[in-house]
C-alpha positions as CSV (number, residue, x, y, z in Angstrom):
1,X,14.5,15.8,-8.7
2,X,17.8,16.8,-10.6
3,X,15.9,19.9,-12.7
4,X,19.2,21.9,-11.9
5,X,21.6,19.1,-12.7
6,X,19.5,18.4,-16.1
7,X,19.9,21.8,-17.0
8,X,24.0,21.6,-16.6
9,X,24.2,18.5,-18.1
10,X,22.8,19.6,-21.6
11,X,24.9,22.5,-21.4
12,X,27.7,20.4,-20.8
13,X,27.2,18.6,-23.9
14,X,26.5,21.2,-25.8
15,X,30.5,21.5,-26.0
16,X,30.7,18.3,-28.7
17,X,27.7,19.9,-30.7
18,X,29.0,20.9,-34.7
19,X,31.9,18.5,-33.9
20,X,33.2,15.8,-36.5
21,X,34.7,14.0,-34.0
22,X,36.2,13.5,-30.8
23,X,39.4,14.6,-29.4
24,X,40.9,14.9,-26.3
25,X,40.8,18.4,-26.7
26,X,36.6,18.8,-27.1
27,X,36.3,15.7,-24.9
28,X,38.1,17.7,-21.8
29,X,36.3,20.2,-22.5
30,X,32.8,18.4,-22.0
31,X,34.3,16.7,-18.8
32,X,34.9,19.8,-17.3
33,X,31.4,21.3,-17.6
34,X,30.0,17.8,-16.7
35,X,32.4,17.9,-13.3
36,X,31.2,21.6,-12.4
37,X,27.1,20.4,-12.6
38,X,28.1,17.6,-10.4
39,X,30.1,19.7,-7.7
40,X,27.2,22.3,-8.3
41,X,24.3,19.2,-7.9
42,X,26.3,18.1,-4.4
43,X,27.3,14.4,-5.8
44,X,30.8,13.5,-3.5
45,X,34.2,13.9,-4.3
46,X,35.0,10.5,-4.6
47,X,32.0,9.7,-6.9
48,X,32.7,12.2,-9.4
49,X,36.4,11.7,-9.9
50,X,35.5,7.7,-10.2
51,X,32.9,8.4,-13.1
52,X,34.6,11.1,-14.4
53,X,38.2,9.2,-15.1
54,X,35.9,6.2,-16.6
55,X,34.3,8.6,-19.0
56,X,37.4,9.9,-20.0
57,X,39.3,7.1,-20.4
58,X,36.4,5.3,-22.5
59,X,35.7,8.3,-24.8
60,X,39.0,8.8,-26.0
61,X,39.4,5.3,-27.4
62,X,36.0,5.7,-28.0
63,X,34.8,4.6,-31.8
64,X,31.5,6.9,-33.2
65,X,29.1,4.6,-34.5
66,X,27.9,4.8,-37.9
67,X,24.6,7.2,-37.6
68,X,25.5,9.1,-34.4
69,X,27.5,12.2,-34.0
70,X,30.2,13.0,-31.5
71,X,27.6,14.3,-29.1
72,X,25.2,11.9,-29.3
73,X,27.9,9.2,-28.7
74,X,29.0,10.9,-25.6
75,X,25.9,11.2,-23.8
76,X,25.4,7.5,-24.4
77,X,28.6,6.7,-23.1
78,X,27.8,9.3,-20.0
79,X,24.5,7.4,-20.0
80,X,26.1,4.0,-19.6
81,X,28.5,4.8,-16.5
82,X,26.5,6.9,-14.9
83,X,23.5,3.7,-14.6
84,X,26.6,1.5,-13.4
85,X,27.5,4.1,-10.6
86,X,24.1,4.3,-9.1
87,X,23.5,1.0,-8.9
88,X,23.5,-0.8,-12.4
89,X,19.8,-2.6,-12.3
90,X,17.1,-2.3,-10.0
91,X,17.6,-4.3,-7.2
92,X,14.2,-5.9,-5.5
93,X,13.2,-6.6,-2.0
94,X,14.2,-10.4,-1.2
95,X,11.5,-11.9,0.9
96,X,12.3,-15.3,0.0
97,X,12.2,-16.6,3.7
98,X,9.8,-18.9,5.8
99,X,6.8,-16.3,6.4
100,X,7.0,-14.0,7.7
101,X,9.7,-12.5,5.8
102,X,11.0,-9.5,8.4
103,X,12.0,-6.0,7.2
104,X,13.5,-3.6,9.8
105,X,13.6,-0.3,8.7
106,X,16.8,2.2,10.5
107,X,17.2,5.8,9.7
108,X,18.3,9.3,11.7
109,X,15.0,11.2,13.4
110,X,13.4,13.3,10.7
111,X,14.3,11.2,7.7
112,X,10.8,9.9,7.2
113,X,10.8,6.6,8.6
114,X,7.6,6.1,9.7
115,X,5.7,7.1,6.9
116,X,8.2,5.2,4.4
117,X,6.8,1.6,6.8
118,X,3.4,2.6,4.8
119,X,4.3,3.7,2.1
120,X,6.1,0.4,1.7
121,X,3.3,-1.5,3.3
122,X,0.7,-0.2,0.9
123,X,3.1,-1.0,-2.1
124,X,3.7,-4.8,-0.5
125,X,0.1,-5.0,-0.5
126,X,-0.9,-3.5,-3.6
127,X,1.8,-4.4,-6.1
128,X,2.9,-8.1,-4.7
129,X,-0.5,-8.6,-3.3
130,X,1.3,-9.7,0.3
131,X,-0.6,-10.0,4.1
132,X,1.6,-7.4,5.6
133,X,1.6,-6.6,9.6
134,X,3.5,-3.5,10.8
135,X,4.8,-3.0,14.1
136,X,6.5,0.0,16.2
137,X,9.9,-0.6,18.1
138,X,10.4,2.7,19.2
139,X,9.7,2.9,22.5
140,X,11.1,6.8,23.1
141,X,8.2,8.5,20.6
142,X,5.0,7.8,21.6
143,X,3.4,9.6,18.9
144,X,5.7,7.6,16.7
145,X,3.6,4.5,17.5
146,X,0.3,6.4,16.8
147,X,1.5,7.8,13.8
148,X,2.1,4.3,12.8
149,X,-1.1,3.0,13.7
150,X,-3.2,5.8,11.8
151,X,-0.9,4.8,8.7
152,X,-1.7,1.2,9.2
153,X,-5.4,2.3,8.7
154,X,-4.8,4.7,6.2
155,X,-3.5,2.2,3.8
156,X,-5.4,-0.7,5.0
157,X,-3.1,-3.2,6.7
158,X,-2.4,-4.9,10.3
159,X,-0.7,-3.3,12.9
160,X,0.7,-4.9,16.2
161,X,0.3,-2.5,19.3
162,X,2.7,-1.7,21.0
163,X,4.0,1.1,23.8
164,X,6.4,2.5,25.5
165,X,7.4,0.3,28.5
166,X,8.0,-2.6,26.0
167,X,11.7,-3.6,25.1
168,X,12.3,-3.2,21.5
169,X,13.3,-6.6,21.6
170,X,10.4,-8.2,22.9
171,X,8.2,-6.4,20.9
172,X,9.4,-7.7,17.7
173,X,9.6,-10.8,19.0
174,X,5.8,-10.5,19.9
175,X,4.4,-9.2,16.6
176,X,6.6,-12.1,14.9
177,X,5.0,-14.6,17.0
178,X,1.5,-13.0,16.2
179,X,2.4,-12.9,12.4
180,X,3.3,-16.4,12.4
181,X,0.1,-17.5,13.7
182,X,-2.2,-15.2,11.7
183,X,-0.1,-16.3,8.5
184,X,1.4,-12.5,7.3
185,X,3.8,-12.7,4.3
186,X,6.0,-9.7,5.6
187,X,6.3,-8.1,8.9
188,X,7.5,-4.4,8.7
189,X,9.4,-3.5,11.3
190,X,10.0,0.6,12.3
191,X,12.3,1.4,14.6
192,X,13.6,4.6,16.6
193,X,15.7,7.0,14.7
194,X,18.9,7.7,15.9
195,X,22.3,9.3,15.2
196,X,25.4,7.5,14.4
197,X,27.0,9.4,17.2
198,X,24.9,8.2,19.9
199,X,26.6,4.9,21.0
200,X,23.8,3.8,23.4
201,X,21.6,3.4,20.4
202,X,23.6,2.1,18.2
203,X,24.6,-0.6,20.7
204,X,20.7,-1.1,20.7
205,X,19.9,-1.7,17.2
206,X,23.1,-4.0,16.3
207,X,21.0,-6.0,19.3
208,X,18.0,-5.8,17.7
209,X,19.3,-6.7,14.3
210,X,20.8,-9.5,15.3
211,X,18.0,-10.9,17.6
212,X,15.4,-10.6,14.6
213,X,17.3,-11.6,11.9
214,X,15.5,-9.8,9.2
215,X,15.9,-10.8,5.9
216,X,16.4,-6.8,4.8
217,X,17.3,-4.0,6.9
218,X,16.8,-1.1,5.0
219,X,18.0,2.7,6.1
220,X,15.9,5.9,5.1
221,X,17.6,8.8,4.1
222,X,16.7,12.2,3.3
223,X,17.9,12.7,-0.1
224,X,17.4,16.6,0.7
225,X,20.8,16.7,2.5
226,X,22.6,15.9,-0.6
227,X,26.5,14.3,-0.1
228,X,25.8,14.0,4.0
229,X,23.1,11.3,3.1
230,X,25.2,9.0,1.4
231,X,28.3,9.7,4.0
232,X,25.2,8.9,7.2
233,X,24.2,6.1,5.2
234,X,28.0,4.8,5.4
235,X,28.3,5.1,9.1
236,X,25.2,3.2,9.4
237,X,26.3,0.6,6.5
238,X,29.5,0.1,8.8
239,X,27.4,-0.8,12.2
240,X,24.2,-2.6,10.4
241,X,24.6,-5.6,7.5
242,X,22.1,-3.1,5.5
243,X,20.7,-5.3,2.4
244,X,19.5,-1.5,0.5
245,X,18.4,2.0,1.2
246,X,15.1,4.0,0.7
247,X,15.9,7.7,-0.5
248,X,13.4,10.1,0.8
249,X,11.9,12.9,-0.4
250,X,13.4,13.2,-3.6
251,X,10.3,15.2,-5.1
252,X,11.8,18.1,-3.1
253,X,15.8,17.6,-4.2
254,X,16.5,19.9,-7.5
255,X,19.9,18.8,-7.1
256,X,20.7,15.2,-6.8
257,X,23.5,14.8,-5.4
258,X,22.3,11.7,-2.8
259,X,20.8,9.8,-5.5
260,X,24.2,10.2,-7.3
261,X,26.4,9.3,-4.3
262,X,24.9,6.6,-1.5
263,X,25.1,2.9,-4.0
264,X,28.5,3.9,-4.8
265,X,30.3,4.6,-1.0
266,X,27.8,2.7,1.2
267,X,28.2,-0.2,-1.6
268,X,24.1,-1.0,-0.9
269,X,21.3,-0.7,-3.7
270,X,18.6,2.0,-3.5
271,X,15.3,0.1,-3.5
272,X,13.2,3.0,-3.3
273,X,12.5,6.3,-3.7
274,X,10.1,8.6,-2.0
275,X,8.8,11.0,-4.3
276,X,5.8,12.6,-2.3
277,X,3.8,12.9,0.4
278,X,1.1,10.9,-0.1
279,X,1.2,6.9,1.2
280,X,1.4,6.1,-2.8
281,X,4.3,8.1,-3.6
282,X,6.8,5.2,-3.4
283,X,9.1,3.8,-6.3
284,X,11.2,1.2,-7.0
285,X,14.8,2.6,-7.7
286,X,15.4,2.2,-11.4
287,X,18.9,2.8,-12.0
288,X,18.6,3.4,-16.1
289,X,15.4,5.0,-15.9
290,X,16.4,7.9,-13.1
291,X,19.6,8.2,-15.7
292,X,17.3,9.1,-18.5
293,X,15.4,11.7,-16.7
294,X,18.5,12.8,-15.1
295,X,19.8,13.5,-18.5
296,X,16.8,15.0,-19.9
297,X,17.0,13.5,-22.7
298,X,14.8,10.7,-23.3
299,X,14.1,11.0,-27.2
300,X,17.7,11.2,-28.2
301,X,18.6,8.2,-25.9
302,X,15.4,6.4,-27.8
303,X,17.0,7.6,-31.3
304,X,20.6,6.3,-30.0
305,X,19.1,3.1,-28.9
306,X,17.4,2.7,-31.8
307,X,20.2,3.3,-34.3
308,X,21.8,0.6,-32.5
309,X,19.0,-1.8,-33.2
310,X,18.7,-0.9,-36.9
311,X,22.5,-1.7,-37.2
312,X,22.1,-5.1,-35.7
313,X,19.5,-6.1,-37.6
314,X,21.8,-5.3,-40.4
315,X,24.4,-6.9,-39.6
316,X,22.1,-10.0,-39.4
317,X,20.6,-9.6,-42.7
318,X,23.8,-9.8,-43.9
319,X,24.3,-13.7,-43.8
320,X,21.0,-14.2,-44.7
321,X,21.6,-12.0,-48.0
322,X,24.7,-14.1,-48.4
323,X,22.2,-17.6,-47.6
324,X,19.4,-16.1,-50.1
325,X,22.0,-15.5,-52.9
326,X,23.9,-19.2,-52.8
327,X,23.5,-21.9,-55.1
328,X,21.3,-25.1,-54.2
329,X,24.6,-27.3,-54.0
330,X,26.3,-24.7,-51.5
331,X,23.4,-24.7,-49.7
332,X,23.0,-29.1,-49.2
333,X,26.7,-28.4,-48.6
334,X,26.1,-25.9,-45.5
335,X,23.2,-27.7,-44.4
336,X,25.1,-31.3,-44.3
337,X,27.8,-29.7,-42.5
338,X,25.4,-28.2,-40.2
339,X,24.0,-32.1,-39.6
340,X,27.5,-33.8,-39.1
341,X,28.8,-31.2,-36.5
342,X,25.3,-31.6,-34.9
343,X,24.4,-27.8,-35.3
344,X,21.3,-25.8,-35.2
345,X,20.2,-25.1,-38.6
């Protein structure tokens, strides 16, 4: 994911290299390189003009530090708003609820659905070391319930049967019942996919939703489709109280453009991220980490970061010098002040 964007980007800031300092002049300059790698990488409209007037607004006011250069100062301001736009931190699943703790997972035909339940199921089971029972609401795909099933196996957890006379409904409220009993942390719950256009359905997962109650309903979107994902994702945000998305098959996606766009118009967290075929290839969403790949330029954002850390530890020396260097008197003085005002010394 992002290889063409990466490539941009470092051109882009290739315009502050040899620079003593910024100005608006070099500093419009980088902006519009940075905005044509994000209109080339598919990222929306309204995404890039947010970031875009932050960045430029920050970096003209913006102070070099002592030991970085123009460039190196932009890129970790570009660093900095970019992590905010996409989501800030990495944002968990919350399955703080009387087991089991219910997942329902929405998403349009095609968008990898299914396999994301096992993918997910294997991670629930492997990384939180949770009982986890999966179960198939989709009563119009017959093969989507066997595909489910084999998964189930595949990656070693429970599932609830289920077929195609059943009411979506009733079926969760079965496999619930069952998980209850048999003591299962989470219950995964896959569901039909569906277009936002088709009323009928829609009407019939707001049902569902509401009859489960799931602590996290989560959409799956194919991050393949670039600016469309995050505008589907919207639609869906608007009918269902979604609590976070999973971005599919991102391993595929040179450009980007979803992972840049959904957190900041549907307003929900990525959790995950599909990154391959396989029932492993599932990670949580890191916000700071996909940043420093996206940039392509983790050793300078090391060196930046630690530049930072060297300065703050001298600034803290400082006093100390200041401490080491005092008289004994001035020192009893400091410390009995300390003791009457009841500070930490």
């Amino acid at each position: 994911m992002f290889n063409n964007l990466t490539d941009r980007l470092s051109n882009s800031f290739k315009a502050l290299q040899g620079k003593n300092k910024l100005s608006e002049s070099n500093i419009k300059d980088a902006i519009r390189q940075v905005r044509r790698a994000l209109l080339e990488a598919d990222v929306a409209l309204e995404v890039i003009k947010v970031f875009l007037d932050k960045v430029q607004e920050k970096a003209l006011g913006l102070k070099v530090g002592e030991g970085l250069n123009p460039s190196q100062a932009f890129i970790k301001l570009v660093e900095s708003e970019l992590t905010q736009i996409i989501g800030g931190e990495n944002k968990t699943l919350d399955l703080k609820a009387q087991p089991p703790a219910v997942v329902m997972v929405a998403g349009l035909q095609g968008a990898g659905k299914t396999t994301s339940i096992a993918k997910l199921a294997r991670y629930l089971k492997e990384r939180e070391n949770k009982k986890v029972l999966v179960v198939s609401a989709d009563v119009y795909r017959p093969a989507a319930i066997k595909q489910l099933a084999v998964l189930a196996q595949q990656v070693g957890v429970d599932f609830f049967p289920s077929n195609i006379n059943e009411k979506p409904v009733s079926i969760v409220a079965k496999a619930k019942k069952h998980a209850q009993k048999q003591f299962f942390d989470v219950l995964l719950v896959d569901t039909a996919g569906r277009l936002h256009v088709d009323s009928e359905m829609m009407d019939e997962i707001q049902v569902l939703q509401k009859k489960v109650n799931p602590i996290e309903t989560l959409f799956v979107v194919d991050s393949m489709t670039g600016q469309d994902a995050a505008h589907t994702a919207k639609v869906f945000a608007d009918a269902l109280p979604l609590t976070g998305i999973i971005l599919t098959k991102t391993d595929g996606d040179a450009r980007g453009g979803a992972a840049l766009s959904v957190r900041h118009i549907t307003g929900k967290p990525i959790k995950f991220l599909g990154v391959g075929e396989k029932v492993d290839a599932l990670e949580p969403f890191h916000p700071d980490r996909i940043v420093s790949r996206l940039l392509g330029m983790g050793d300078v954002l090391s060196l930046i970061e630690e530049i930072g850390q060297k300065l703050t530890i001298k600034k803290q020396k400082k006093p100390l010098r200041k401490w080491q260097k005092g008289s004994l008197i001035w020192k009893i003085c400091v410390i009995n002040c300390c003791k009457w005002n009841k500070w930490a010394v």
